[in-house]
N, C-alpha and C positions, 0 to 999 in steps of 0.2 A: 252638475246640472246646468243647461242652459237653454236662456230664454232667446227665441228667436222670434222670426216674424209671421205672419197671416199661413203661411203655408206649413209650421210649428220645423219645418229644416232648411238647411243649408244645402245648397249644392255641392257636387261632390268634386269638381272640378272648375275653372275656371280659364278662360283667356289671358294672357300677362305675357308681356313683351321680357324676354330674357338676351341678359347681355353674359357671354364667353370673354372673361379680360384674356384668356391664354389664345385663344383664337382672334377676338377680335367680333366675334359675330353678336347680331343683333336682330332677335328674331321675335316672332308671335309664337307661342306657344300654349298648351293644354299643362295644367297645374292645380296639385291639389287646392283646395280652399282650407285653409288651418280656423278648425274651429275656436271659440274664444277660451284663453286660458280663463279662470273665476274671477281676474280680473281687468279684462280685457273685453275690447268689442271687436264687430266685424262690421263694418262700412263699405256700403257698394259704393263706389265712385263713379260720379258725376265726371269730375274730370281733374287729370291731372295735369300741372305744367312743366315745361320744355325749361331748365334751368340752364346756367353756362355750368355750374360744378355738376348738372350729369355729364355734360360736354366732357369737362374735363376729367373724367370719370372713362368715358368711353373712347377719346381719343388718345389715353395715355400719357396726359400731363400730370393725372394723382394715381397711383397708384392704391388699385380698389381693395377691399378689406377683403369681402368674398371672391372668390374665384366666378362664381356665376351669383345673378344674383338679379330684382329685376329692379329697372330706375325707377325714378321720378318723388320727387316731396314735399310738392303744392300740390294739396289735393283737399277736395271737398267731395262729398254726399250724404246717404242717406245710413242711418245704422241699422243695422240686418239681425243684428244679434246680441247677448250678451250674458258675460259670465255671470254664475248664482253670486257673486258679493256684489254687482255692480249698480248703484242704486239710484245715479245721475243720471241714466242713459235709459230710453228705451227704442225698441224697433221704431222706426217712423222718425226719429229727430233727424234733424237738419244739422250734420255739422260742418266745421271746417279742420283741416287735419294738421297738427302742429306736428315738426319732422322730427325732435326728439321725447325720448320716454327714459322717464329713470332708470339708471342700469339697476337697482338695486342692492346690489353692494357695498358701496361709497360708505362713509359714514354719516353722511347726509339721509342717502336712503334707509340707512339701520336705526334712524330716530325717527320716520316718517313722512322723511321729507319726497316734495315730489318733482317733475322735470323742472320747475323753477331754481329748486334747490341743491340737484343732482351734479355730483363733480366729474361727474364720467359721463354727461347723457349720451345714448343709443339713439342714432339718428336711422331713421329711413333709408334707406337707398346706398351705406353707409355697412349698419351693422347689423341691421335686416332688411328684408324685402321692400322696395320703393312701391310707389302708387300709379306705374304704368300698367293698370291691373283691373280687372271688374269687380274684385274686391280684395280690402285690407285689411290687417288685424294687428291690432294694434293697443296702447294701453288706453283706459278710458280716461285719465287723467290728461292724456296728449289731445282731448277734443275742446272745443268754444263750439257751442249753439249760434245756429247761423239763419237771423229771425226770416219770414214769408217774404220780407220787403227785399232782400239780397239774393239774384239770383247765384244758382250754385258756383256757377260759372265763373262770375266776378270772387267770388268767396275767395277762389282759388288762387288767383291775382294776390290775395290779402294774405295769403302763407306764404312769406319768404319776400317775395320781390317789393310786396310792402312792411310789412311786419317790421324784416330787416334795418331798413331806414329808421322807422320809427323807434328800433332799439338803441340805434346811433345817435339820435337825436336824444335818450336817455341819455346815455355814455357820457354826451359832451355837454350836458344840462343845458342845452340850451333857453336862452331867456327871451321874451318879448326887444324888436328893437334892436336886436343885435344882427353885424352882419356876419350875412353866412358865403362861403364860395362851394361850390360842389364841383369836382374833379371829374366828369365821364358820369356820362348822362344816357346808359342802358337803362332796364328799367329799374335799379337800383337809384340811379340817381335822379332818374324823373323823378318818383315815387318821394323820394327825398326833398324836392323843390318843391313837390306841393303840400309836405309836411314840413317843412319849416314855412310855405305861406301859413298855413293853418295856425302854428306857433308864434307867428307875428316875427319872423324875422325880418328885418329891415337892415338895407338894402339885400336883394337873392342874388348871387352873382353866377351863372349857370357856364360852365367850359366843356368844352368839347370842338374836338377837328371837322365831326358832320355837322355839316350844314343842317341837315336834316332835324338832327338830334337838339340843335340849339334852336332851332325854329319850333318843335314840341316844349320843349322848356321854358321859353316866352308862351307859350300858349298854359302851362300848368302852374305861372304863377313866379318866374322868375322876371324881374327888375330889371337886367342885363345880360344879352347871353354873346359869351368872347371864345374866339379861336385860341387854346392855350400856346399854340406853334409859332402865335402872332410876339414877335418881337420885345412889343412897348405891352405886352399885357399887366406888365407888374403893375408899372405907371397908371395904366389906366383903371386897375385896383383899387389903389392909391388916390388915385383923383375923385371916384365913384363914393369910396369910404370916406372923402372930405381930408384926405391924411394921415387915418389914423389906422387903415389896413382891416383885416378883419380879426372877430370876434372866435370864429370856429369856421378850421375850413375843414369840407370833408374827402378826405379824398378812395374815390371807389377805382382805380384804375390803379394803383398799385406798386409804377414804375419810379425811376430814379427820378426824371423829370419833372413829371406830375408832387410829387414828396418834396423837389427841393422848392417847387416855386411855390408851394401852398406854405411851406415854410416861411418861405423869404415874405410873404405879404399877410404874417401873423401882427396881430397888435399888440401890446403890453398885457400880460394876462389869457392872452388868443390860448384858443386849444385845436391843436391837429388831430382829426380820426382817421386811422387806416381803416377803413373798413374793407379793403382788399389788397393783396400783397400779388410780388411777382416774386421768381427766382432770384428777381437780382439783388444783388446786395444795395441797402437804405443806406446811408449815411447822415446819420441826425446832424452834423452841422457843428461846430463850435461847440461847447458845454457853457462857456460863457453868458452868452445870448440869450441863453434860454432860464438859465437860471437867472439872472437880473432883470429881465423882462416876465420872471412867474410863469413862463410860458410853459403849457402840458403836450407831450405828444404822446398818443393813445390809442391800442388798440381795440377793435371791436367787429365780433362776430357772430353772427346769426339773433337769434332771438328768443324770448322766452314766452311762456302762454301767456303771462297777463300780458305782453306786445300786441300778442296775436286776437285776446279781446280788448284791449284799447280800437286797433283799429276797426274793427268789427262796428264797437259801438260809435266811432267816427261816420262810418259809410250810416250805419243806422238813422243816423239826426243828421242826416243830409250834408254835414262838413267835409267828406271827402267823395267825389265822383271819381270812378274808375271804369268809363263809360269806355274809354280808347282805349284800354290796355291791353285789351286782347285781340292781338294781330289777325288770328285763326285761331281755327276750331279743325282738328282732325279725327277720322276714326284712328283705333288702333292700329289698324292695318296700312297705315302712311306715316309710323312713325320713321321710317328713313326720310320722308320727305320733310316732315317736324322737326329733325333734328340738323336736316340740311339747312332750311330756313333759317335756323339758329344759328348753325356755326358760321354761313356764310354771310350772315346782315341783311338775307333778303328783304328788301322797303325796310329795312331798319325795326324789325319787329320787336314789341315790349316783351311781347309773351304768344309763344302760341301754345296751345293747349289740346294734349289727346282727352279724348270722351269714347270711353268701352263703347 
C-alpha cells in the first residue's frame, strides 16, 4: 500500500533527461514514474544541479554503471508519496535529496545500518536513476527536512557542492585558528572557504589561476587569494602563516602540481585532503618527511546525511548564506545549454541548476 498525495495517485509517466553512454546522446524524454517500494518515497523536484562528475559521466572520463540512465544528484523538493512502513515522511515535506542509499546487503545494512553506515552506498545518477527528472524515488532514509525559511532552490546548492566540503572539513578535523590553504576554487572550494570561515580558521589561504575565481573567494571569506602558477607562492605561504606553513590544506583539483605544492607548505602535524583526484599518478614525496613531521595525507569523498543536515541547520541560523551560488536556473529542456555552461566555465558558474 501506498500513501500519496491530495490527488490519492501518481502519475503514470513523467519527463527526465536520459543519457545513451553507447551513443553519446542526451535527450528529454517520457518515462515511467516507479512508485515507492514500502520503504521508499517519491519526491517531485524542484530542481536539480549541473555537477562536473555528471560532466564526467557524460563526456567519457568515468565510465557509467548503466548503459542509459538519467543524471543529476543535488536535488531538492517536495514528497509525493510514500511506502506503507515509512513513518518520517509525509506528502507535503520539504526535503533535500542526499545522492546515496544503502545498498542493503553490506553487512552494515544486515544489522540495520543506514546510508551513513553503508559500505557499498548506491548513489543517484550512479547506480540508479539521477534527479534530472519531475520526479524521484528513492529511500526515505536518503532525505533531511528542508525548513520554510530555505528556499528549494538553494537547498539544492547544499547537496554535494556543499555538503561535500563540509565532510572534508570532518575528515581533516579541522580546529578553530588553524590555517587552512584551499587548491581550486569551483564551487567545491568556495563552499569550503566559507566553511572553514565558519570553523574559525585562521589565516584562509584561497588558490586558483581565475582571476575571477580568487576575487569570489576574498568575497566568501578567505584572508588571501594567490595565483598557484605564481612562482614565489610557497614563500608567500610561508610568510602569511608567520613560518610555520599550514595546518590542513585542501586540495580539490587533484593534479600532480597542485598535491606537491600543498605538500611542500604543510606544517608539523599539517594534514593534506584529496578531495579530488586526476588520472595522473600522485607522488607522496619522501616517507621521511612525513613521518617526522606526524604529517597525514588523506583521502576524502562525497558525504554523509548528518553532512547534509549540519548544513541545512547552518543555512537555517543564518551562519551560512548561499545567496550567489546559483549561476542559473534552467528548464529541462535547455539541459544541453546547462551542461555547456558547465563544462565550458561560462562567467565561471558555481552551480546552474535544471527545474522540471
Amino acid at each position: 500500500m501506498t500513501a500519496t498525495g491530495a490527488d490519492g495517485r501518481l502519475p503514470a509517466t513523467m519527463r527526465a533527461v536520459r543519457f545513451d553512454s553507447v551513443t553519446g546522446d542526451l535527450s528529454l524524454q517520457e518515462v515511467p514514474v516507479r512508485a515507492p517500494d514500502v520503504d521508499e518515497v517519491v519526491v517531485k523536484i524542484a530542481a536539480c544541479g549541473i555537477c562536473n562528475s555528471d560532466l564526467d559521466r557524460i563526456d567519457g572520463r568515468v565510465t557509467p554503471v548503466l548503459p542509459v540512465f538519467t543524471p543529476g544528484h543535488e536535488a531538492a523538493g517536495v514528497v509525493v508519496a510514500v511506502g506503507e512502513r515509512v513513518s518520517l515522511w509525509a506528502p507535503g515535506d520539504r526535503v533535500v535529496l542526499a545522492a546515496g542509499r544503502e545498498c542493503g546487503h553490506c553487512a552494515e545494512c544486515r544489522v540495520g545500518g543506514g546510508p551513513d553506515d553503508c559500505a557499498d552506498p548506491h548513489l543517484m545518477a550512479v547506480h540508479c536513476d539521477g534527479a534530472w527528472a519531475e520526479y524521484v524515488t528513492t529511500s526515505a532514509t536518503a532525505l533531511v527536512g528542508v525548513p520554510d525559511s530555505i528556499p528549494l532552490e538553494q537547498a539544492t546548492v547544499l547537496s554535494g557542492s556543499v555538503s561535500t566540503p563540509y565532510g572534508a572539513i570532518d575528515t581533516a578535523r579541522l580546529r578553530p585558528a588553524e590555517a587552512v590553504g584551499v587548491w581550486g576554487l569551483g564551487a567545491l572550494g568556495t563552499h569550503l572557504v566559507q566553511l572553514a570561515r565558519i570553523c574559525g580558521a585562521s589565516p584562509i589561504i584561497a588558490l586558483d589561476p581565475r582571476p575571477v575565481a580568487r576575487e569570489r573567494a576574498l568575497g566568501r571569506g578567505a584572508d588571501v587569494a594567490l595565483d598557484p602558477a605564481n612562482r614565489q607562492v610557497t614563500s608567500y605561504i610561508k610568510e602569511i602563516t608567520k613560518g610555520r606553513g599550514l595546518d590542513v590544506a585542501f586540495d580539490l583539483v587533484g593534479c600532480p602540481s597542485t598535491f606537491g605544492q600543498a605538500r611542500e607548505v604543510l606544517r608539523k602535524r599539517g594534514r593534506l585532503v584529496m578531495v579530488s583526484a586526476s588520472p595522473d599518478t600522485q607522488e607522496v614525496g619522501r616517507e621521511l618527511p612525513l613521518a617526522r613531521n606526524d604529517q597525514i595525507v588523506v583521502g576524502h569523498t562525497g558525504y554523509r546525511v548528518t553532512h547534509l543536515e549540519g548544513v541545512v541547520e547552518l543555512m537555517e541560523r543564518g551562519r551560512l548564506d548561499i545567496d550567489g551560488s546559483i549561476s542559473a536556473i534552467l528548464p529541462l529542456e535547455q539541459v544541453i545549454e546547462g551542461v555547456r555552461r558547465m563544462r565550458e566555465h561560462d562567467d565561471a558558474p558555481i552551480r546552474v541548476l535544471l527545474r522540471p
